[in-house]
N, C-alpha and C positions, 0 to 999 in steps of 0.2 A: 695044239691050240694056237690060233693066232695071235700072235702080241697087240693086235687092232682091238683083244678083249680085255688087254690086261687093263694093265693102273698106273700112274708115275707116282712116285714118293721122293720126294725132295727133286734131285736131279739124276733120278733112274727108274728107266722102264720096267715091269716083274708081269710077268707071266702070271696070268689067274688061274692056271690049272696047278704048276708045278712050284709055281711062284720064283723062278732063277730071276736075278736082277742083273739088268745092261746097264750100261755106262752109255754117255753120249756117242761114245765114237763107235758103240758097238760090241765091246769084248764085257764076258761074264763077270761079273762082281760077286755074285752070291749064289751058290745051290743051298736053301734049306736042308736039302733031308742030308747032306754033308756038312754040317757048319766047321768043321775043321779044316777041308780042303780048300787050299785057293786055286780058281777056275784057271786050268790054263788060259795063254792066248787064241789057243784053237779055236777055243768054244767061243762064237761069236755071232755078231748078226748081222746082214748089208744094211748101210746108213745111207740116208737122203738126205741132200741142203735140204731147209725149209724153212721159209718166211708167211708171218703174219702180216697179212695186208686188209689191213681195216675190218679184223675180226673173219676172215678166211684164210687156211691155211693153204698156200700154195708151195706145191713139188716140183721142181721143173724135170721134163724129159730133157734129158742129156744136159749141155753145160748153158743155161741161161744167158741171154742177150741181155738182160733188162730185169729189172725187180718186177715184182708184180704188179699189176695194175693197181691204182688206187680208184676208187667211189666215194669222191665227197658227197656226203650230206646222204647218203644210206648203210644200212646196214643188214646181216644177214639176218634170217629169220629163220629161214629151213631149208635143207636141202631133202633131193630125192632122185630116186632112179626111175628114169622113163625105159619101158621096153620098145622103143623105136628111135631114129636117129633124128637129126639135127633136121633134113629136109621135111619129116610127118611133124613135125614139134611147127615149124613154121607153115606147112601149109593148114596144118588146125589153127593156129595163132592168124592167116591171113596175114603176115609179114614176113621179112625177110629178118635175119640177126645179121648185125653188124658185131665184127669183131668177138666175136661171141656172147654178146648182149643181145638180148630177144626185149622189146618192150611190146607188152600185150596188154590190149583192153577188154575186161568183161566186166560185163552190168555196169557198166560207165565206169572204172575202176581201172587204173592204166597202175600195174606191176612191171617190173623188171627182173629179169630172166637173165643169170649167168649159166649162161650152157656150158658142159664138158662134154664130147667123144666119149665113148668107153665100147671101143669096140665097133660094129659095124652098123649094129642094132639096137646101140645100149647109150644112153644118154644121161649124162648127172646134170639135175638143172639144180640150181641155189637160187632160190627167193630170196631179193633185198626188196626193204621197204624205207620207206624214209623216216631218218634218225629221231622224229617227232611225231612218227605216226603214233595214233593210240591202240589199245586192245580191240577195241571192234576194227578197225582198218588192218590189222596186221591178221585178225580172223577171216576178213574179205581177200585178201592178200594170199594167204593159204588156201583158202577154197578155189580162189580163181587160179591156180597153179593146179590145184589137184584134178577141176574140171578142164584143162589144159593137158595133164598127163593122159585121162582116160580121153583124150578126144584124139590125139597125135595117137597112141595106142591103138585106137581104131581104125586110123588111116592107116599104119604100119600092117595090121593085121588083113585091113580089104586092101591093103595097093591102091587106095583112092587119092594118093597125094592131087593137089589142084595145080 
């Protein structure tokens, strides 16, 4: 089972299948069904830096240049996996991303778009909205992202990029 399913308790990660508990640095703290045994060092996980920047969690590949971007005055809302890359994501948007910000308008309604890579074909986008939007604008905010994923998805799928 992946630790992406588990839980944290205080300051340690536990497995939801078996329930073992990590430690920040990565080595076993706890096997349940042994509560006597202490976990060797062996038994252990690979660790990530990782910083919160403005309510997104960013990993860096290999050894970071710079902290994470910061987005005043937005905030995340949702993310998602697009089946098509960066270039189907902007020819259905009709713009280019700068930096990996996508700003996209539908039904008069201008969202922004943090794009991720994943692969060749694979693209994480996170919807931020602004830190004062309400319930109906952060509903339009999602929809216009979702009609955004099936439209790039389209383009990936015919090779129709513009």
């Amino acid at each position: 089972m992946r630790l992406s399913h588990g839980f944290v308790r205080g300051e340690t990660l536990s497995c939801i299948y078996h329930g073992w508990s990590y430690a920040q640095v990565g080595n076993c703290l706890r096997i349940p069904a042994h509560p006597a045994l202490t976990p060797p060092d062996t038994i252990r996980v690979a660790t990530q830096p990782v910083e919160d920047g403005g309510g997104i969690i960013w990993i860096p590949v290999g050894e970071p240049a710079a902290g994470p971007p910061r987005f005043d005055g937005v905030t995340p809302l949702r993310s998602m996996v697009v089946e098509a890359d960066i270039a189907a994501l902007e020819s259905a948007a009709g713009t280019k991303a700068g930096e990996g910000l996508l700003d996209y308008t539908h039904d008069g309604r201008n969202v922004r778009l943090l794009l991720a890579p994943e692969g060749k074909a694979r693209t994480l986008m996170h919807v931020l909205v602004d830190e004062d939007s309400n319930p109906s604008e952060r509903i339009a905010a999602s929809r216009a992202a979702e009609a955004l994923r099936r439209a790039a998805e389209h383009v990936a799928a015919s090779g129709t990029a513009r």
